[in-house]
N, C-alpha and C positions, 0 to 999 in steps of 0.2 A: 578632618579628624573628629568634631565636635559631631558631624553629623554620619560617620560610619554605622554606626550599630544600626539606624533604621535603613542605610543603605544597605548592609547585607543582609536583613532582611527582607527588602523588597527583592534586591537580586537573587536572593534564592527561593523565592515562591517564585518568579517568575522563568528559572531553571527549571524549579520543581514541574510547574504547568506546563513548559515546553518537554517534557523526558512525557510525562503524562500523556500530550496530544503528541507524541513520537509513537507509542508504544503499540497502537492496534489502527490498524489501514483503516483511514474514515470509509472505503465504499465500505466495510463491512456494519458501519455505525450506520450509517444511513438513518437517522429519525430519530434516532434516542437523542433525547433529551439532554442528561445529565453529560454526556462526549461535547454533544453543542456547545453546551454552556463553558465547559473546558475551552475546547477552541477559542469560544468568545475573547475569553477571561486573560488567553494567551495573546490575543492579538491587541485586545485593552490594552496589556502592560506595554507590550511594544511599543503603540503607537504613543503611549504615556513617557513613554523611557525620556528625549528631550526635553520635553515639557518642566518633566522632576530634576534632569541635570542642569535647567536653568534656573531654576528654582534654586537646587542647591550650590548653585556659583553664586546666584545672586546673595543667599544668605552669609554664605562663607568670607564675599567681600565686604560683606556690611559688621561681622562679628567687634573690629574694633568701634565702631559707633552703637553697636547695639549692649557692650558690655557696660559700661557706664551704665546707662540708663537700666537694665536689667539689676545691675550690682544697690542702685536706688529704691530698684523694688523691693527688692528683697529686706526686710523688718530683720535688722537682728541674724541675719546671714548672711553667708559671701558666697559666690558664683563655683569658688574651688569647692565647699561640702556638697553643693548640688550632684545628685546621679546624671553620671554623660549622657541616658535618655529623655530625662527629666530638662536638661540643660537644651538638649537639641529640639525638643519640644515649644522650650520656650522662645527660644530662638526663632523658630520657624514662627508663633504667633507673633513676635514681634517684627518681625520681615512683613509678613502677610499686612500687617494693622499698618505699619507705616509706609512700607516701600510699595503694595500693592492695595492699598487702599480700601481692604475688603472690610466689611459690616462688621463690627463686633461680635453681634450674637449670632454672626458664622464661625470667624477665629474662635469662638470660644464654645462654640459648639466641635467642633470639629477637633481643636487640640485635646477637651476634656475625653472625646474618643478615641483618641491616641494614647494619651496617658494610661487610660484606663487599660487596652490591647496590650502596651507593651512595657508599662508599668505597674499599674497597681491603682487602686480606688483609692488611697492616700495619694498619693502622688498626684491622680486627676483632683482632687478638693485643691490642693496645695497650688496645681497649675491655675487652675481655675479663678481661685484668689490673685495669684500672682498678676494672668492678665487682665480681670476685671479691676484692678487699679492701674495697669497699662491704659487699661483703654479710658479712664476718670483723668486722666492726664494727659 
């Protein structure tokens, strides 16, 4: 539930890319470029598709150990005012930083790219904050 909204937005770019690389017979494409990169971009998301639904179990099973600890970050806020994107944002850097052990100034490069996409240039300052005291802890 907490991480819906960026799921269907992945699932429907990657709808969207498969109607796209449906619509015109690659031998007619033959060299163009821009149909390649379609294609590409279609069989990236596929081969990705696992990858992100263990990712997203993984997160989903950790949300009661990670609420706590996010609820502590938060100065003066609680987890319920948070936006469900904002929330599933931080979620995911908190999974990444602890459960998969990845660098900091990657999580926190990569969530403030998120935030920013599908939330807002406030929202990425505010996440940003959020996990650079995750990761001081």
């Amino acid at each position: 539930q907490q991480l819906e909204p960026l799921a269907s937005v992945i699932n429907r770019r990657a709808r969207m890319l498969q109607v796209c690389v449906s619509l015109i017979n690659p031998l007619e494409l033959a060299g163009n470029k821009e149909y390649a990169g379609l294609v590409r971009q279609a069989q990236d998301m596929q081969e990705l598709r696992p990858a992100v639904e263990n990712l997203a179990k993984g997160i989903i099973a950790h949300i009661p150990l990670m609420e706590p600890r996010l609820e502590a970050l938060l100065q003066n806020y609680s987890t319920e005012r948070l936006d469900v994107v904002d929330k599933a944002i931080l979620y995911i850097a908190l999974y990444e930083l602890t459960e998969n052990g990845l660098d900091v100034p990657i999580v926190v490069s990569e969530v403030t790219a998120l935030a920013h996409e599908y939330s807002g240039s406030k929202s990425a300052q505010f996440i940003h904050g959020v996990i650079a005291a995750a990761a001081k802890k």
